[in-house]
Structures are given as C-alpha cells and as structure tokens.
PDB file of N, CA, C and O in Angstrom:
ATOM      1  N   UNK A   1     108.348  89.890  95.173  1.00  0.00           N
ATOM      2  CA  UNK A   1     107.859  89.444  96.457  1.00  0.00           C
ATOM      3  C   UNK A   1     106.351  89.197  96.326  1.00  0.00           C
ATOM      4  O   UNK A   1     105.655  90.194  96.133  1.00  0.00           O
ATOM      5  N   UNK A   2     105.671  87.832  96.416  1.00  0.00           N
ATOM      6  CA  UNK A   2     104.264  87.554  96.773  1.00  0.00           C
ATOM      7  C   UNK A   2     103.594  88.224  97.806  1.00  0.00           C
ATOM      8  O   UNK A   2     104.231  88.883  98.628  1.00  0.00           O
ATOM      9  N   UNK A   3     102.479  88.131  97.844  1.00  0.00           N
ATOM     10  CA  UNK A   3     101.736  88.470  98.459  1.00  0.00           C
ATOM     11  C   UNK A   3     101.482  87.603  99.978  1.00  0.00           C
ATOM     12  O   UNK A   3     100.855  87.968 100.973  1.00  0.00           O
ATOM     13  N   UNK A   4     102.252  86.284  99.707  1.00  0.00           N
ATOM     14  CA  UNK A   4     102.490  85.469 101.665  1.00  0.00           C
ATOM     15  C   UNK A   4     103.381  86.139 102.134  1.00  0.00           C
ATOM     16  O   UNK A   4     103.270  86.884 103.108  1.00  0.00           O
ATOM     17  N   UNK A   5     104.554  85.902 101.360  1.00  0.00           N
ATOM     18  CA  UNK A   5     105.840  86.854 101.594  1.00  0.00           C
ATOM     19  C   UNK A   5     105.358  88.140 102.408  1.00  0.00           C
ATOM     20  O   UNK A   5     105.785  88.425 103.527  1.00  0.00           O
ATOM     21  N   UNK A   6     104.552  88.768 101.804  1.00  0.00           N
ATOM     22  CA  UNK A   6     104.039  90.007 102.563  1.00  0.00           C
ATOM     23  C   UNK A   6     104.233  90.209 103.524  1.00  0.00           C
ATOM     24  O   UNK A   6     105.088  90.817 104.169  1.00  0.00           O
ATOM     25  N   UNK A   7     103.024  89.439 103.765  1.00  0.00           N
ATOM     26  CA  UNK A   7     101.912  88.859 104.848  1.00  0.00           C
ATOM     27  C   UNK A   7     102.897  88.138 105.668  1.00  0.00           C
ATOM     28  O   UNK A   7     102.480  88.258 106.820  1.00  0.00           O
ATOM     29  N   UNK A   8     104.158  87.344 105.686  1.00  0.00           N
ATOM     30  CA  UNK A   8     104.836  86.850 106.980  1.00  0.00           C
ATOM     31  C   UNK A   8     105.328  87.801 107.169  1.00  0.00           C
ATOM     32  O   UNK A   8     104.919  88.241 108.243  1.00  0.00           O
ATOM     33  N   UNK A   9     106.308  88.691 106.541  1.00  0.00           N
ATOM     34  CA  UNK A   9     106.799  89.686 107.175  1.00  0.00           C
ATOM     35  C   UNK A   9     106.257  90.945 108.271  1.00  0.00           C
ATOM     36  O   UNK A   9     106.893  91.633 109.070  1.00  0.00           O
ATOM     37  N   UNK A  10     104.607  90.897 107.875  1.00  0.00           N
ATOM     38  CA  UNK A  10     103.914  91.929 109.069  1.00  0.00           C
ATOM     39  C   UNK A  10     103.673  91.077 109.704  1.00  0.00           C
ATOM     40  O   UNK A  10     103.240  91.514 110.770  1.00  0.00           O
ATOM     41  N   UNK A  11     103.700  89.641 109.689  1.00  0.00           N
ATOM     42  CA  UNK A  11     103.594  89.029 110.985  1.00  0.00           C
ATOM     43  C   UNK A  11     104.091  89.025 112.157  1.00  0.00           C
ATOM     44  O   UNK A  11     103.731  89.393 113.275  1.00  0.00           O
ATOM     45  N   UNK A  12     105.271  88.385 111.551  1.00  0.00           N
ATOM     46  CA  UNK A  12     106.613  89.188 112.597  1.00  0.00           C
ATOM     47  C   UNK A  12     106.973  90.102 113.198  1.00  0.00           C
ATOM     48  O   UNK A  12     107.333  90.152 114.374  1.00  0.00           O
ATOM     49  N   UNK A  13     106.853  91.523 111.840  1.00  0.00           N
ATOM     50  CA  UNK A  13     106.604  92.877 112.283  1.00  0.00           C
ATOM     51  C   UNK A  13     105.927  92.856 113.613  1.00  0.00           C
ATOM     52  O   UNK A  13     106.603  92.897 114.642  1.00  0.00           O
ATOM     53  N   UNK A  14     104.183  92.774 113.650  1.00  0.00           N
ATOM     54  CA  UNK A  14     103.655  92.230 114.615  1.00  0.00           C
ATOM     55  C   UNK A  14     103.823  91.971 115.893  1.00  0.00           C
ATOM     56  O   UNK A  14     103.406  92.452 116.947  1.00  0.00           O
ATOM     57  N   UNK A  15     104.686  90.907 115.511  1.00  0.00           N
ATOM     58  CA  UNK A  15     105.096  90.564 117.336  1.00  0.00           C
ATOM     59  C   UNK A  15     105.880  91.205 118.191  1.00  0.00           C
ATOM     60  O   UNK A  15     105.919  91.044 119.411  1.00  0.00           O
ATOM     61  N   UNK A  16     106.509  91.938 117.537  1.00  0.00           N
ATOM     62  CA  UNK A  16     107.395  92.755 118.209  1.00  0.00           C
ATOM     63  C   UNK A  16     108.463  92.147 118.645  1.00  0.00           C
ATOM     64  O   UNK A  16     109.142  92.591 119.570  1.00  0.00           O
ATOM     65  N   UNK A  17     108.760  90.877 117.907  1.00  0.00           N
ATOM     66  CA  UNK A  17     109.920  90.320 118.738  1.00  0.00           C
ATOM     67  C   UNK A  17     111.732  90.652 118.686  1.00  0.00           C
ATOM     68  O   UNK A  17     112.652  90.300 119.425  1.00  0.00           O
ATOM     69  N   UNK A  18     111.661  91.654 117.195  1.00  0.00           N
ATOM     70  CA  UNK A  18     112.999  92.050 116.932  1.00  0.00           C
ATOM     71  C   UNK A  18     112.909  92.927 116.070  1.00  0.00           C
ATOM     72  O   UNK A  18     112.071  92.996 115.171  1.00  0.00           O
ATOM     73  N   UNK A  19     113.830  93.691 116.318  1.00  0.00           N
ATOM     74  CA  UNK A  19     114.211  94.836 115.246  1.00  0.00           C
ATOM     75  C   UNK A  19     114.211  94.463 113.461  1.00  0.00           C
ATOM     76  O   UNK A  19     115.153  93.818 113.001  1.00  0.00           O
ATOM     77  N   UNK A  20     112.995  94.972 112.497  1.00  0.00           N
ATOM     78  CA  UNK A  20     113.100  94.181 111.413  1.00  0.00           C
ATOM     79  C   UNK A  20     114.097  94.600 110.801  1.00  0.00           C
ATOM     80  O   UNK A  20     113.747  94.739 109.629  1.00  0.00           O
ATOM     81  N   UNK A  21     115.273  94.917 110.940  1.00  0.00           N
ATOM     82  CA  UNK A  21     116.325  95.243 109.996  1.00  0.00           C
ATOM     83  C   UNK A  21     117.447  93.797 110.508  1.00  0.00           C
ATOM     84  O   UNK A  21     118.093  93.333 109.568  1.00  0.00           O
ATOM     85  N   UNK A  22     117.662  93.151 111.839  1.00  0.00           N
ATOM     86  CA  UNK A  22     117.988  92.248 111.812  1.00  0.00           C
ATOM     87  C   UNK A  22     117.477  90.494 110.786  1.00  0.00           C
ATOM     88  O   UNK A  22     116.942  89.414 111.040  1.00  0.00           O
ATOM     89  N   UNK A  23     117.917  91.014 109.931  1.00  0.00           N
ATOM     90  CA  UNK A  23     117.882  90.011 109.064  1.00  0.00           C
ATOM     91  C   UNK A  23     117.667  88.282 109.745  1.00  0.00           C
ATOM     92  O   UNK A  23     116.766  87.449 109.847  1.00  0.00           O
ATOM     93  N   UNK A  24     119.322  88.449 110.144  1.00  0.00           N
ATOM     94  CA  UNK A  24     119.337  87.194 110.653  1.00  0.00           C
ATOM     95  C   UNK A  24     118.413  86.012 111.526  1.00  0.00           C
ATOM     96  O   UNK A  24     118.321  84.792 111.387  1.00  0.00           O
ATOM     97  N   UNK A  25     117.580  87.291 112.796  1.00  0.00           N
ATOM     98  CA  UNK A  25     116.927  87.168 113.732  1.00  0.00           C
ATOM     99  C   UNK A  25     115.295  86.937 113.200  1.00  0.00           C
ATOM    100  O   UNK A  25     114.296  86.363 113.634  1.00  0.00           O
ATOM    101  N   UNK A  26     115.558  87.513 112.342  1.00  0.00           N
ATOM    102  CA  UNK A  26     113.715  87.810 111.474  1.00  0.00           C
ATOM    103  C   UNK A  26     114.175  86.693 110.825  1.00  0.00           C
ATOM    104  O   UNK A  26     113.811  85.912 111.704  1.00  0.00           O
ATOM    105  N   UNK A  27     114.803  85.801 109.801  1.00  0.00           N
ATOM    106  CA  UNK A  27     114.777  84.322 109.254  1.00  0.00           C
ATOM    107  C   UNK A  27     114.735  83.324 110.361  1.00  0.00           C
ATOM    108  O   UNK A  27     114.476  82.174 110.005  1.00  0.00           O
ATOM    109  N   UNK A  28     114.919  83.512 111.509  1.00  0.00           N
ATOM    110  CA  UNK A  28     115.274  82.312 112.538  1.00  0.00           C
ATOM    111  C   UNK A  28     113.427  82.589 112.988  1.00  0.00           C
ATOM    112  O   UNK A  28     112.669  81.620 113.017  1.00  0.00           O
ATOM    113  N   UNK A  29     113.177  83.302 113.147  1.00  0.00           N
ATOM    114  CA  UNK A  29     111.859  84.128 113.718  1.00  0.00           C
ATOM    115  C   UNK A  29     110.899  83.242 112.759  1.00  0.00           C
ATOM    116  O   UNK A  29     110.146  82.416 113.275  1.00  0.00           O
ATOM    117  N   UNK A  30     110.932  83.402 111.538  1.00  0.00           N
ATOM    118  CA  UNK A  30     110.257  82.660 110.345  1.00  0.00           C
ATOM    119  C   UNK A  30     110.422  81.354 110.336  1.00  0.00           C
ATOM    120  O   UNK A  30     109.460  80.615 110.128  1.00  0.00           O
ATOM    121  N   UNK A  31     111.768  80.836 110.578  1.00  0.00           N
ATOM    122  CA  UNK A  31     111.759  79.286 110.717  1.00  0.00           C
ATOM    123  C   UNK A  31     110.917  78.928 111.837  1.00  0.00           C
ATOM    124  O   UNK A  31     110.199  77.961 111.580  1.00  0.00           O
ATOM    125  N   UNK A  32     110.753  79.500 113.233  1.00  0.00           N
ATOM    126  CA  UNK A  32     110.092  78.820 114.057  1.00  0.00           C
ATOM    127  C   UNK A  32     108.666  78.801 113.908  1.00  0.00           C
ATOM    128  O   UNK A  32     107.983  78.022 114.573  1.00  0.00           O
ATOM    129  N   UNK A  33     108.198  79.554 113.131  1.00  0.00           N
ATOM    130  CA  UNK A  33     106.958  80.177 112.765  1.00  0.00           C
ATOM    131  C   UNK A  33     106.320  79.021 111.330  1.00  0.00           C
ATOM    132  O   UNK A  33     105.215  78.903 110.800  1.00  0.00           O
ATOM    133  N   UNK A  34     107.494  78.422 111.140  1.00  0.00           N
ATOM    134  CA  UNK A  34     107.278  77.556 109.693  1.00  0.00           C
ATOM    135  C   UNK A  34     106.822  78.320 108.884  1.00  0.00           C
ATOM    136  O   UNK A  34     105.732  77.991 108.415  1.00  0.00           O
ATOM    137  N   UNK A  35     107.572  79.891 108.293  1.00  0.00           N
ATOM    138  CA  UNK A  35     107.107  80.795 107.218  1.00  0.00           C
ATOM    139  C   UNK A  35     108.356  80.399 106.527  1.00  0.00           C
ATOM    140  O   UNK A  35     109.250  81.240 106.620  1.00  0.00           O
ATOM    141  N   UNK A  36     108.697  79.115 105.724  1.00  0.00           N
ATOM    142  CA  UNK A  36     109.502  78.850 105.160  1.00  0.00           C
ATOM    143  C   UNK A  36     109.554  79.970 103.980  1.00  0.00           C
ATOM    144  O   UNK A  36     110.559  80.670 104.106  1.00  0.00           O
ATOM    145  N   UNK A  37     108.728  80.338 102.847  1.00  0.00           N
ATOM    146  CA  UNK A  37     108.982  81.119 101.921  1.00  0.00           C
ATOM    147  C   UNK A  37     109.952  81.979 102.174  1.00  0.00           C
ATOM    148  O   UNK A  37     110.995  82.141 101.539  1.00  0.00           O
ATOM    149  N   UNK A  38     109.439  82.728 103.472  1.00  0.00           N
ATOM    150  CA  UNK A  38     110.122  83.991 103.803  1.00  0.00           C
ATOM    151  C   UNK A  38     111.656  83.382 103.797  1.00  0.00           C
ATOM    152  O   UNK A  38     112.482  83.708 102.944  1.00  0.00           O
ATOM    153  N   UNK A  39     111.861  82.666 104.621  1.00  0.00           N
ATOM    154  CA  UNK A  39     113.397  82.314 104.850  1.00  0.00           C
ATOM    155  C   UNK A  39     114.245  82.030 103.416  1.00  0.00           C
ATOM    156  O   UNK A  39     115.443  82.278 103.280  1.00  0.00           O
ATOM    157  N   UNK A  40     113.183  81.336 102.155  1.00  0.00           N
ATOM    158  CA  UNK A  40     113.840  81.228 101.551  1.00  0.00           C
ATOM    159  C   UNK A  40     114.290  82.474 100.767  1.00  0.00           C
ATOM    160  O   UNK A  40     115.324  82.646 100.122  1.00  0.00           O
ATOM    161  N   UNK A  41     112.956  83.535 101.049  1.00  0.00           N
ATOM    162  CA  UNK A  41     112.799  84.927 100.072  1.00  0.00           C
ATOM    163  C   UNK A  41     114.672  85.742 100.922  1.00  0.00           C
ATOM    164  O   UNK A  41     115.452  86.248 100.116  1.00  0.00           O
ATOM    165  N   UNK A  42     114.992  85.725 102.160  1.00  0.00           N
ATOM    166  CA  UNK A  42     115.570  86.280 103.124  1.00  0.00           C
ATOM    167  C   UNK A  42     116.955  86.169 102.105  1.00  0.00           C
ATOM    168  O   UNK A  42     117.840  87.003 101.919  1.00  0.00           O
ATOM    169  N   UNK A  43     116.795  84.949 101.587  1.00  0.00           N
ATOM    170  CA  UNK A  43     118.215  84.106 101.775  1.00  0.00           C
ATOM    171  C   UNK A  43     118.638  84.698  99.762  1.00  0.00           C
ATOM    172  O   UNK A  43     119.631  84.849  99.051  1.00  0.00           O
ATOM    173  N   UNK A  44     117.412  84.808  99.678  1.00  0.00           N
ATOM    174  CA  UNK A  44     117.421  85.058  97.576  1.00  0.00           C
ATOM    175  C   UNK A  44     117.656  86.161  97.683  1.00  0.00           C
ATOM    176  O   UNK A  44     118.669  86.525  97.086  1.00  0.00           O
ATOM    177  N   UNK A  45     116.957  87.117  98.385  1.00  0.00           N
ATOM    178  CA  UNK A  45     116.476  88.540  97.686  1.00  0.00           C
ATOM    179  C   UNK A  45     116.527  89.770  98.929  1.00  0.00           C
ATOM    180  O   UNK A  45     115.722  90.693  99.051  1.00  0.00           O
ATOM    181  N   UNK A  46     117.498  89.536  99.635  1.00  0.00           N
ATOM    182  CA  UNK A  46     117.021  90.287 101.001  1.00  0.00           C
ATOM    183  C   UNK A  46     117.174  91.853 100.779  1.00  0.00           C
ATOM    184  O   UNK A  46     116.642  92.649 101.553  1.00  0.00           O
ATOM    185  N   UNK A  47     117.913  92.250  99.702  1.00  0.00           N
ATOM    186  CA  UNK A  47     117.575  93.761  99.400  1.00  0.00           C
ATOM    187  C   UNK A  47     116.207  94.137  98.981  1.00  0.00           C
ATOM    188  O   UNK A  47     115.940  95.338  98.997  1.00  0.00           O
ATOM    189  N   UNK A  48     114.976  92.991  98.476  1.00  0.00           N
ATOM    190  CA  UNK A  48     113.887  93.459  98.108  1.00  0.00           C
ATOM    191  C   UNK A  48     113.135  93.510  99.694  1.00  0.00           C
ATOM    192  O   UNK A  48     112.369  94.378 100.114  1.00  0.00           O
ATOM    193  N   UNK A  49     113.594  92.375 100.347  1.00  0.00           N
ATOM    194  CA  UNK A  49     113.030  92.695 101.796  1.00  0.00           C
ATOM    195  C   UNK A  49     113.070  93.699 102.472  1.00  0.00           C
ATOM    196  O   UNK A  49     112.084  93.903 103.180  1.00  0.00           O
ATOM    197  N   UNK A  50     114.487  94.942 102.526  1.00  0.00           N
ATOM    198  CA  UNK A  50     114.827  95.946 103.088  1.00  0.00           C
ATOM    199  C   UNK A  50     114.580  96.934 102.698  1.00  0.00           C
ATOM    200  O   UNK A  50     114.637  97.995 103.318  1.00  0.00           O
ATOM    201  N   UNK A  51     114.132  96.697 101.158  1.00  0.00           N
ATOM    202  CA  UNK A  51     113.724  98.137 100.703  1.00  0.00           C
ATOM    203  C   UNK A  51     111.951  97.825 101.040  1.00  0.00           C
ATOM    204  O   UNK A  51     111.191  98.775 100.851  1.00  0.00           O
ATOM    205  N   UNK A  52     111.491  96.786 101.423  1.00  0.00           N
ATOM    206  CA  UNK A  52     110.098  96.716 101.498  1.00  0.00           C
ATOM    207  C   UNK A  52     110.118  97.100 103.117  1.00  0.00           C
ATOM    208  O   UNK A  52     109.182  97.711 103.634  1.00  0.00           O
ATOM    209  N   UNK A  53     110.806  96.848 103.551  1.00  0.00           N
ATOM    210  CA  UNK A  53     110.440  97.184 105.200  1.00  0.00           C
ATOM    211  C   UNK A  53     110.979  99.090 105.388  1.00  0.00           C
ATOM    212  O   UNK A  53     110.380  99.803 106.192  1.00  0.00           O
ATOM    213  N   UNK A  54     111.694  99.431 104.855  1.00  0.00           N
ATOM    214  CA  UNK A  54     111.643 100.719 104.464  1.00  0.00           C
ATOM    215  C   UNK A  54     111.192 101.422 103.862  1.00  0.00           C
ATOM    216  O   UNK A  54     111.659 102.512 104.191  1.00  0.00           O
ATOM    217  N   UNK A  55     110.195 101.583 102.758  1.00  0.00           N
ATOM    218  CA  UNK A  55     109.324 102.273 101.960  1.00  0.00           C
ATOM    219  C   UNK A  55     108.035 101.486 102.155  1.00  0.00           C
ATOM    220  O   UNK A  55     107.108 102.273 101.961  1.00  0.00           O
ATOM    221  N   UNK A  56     107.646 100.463 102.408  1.00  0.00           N
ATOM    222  CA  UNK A  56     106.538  99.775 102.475  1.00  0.00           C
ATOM    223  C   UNK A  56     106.226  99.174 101.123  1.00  0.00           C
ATOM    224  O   UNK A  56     106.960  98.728 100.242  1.00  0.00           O
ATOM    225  N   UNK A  57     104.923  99.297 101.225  1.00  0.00           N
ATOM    226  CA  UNK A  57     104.518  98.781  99.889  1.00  0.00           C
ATOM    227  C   UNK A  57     104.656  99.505  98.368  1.00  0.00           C
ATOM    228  O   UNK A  57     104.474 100.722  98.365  1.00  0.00           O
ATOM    229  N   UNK A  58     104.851  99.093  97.543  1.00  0.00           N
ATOM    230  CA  UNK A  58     105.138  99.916  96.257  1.00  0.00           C
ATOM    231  C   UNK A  58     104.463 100.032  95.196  1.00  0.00           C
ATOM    232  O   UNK A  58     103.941  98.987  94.806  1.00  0.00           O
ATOM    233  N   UNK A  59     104.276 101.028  94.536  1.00  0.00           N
ATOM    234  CA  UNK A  59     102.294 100.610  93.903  1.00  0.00           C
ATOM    235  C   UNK A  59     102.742 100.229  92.522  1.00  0.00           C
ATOM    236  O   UNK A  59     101.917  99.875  91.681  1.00  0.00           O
TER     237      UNK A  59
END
C-alpha cells in the first residue's frame, strides 16, 4: 500500500461518512471523491486494507 493509498483512506476515515469496515460503501465513497487508486487498491488487495484499518500503520 502507497503512501496516497494511505492518505485516501484517512480521508474518508475523516468524514465520517461510513463505517470503514464497509468495504463496499468506502469504494463508492472513493469513486465520488475521484480516489481512483483506492478503488482500484479495494478491488486488488482489500485484506491489506483491513488489516491497515485495524492495526494502523505498520513500521
């Protein structure tokens, strides 16, 4: 996961607009947002997403 990748995901986080474990809702969230990476990262790798929104960052 990059470092935009990150960075859209606390965006979102951020807004408070949905529970970040809803996957689905957090890629639709990113499309409107035009954080394409993310959607594509969602769609590749979404266990690296869930373990990042659950442990945070990893050194």
């Amino acid at each position: 996961m990059n470092q935009k990748v990150k960075e859209q995901i606390l965006t979102i986080r951020d807004t408070g607009l949905t529970n970040m474990f809803d996957v689905r809702v957090v890629q639709k969230i990113a499309y409107d947002m035009d954080f394409y990476e993310l959607v594509d990262f969602l769609e590749e790798d979404r266990k690296s997403y869930v373990d990042f929104i659950i442990y945070g960052e990893k050194e």
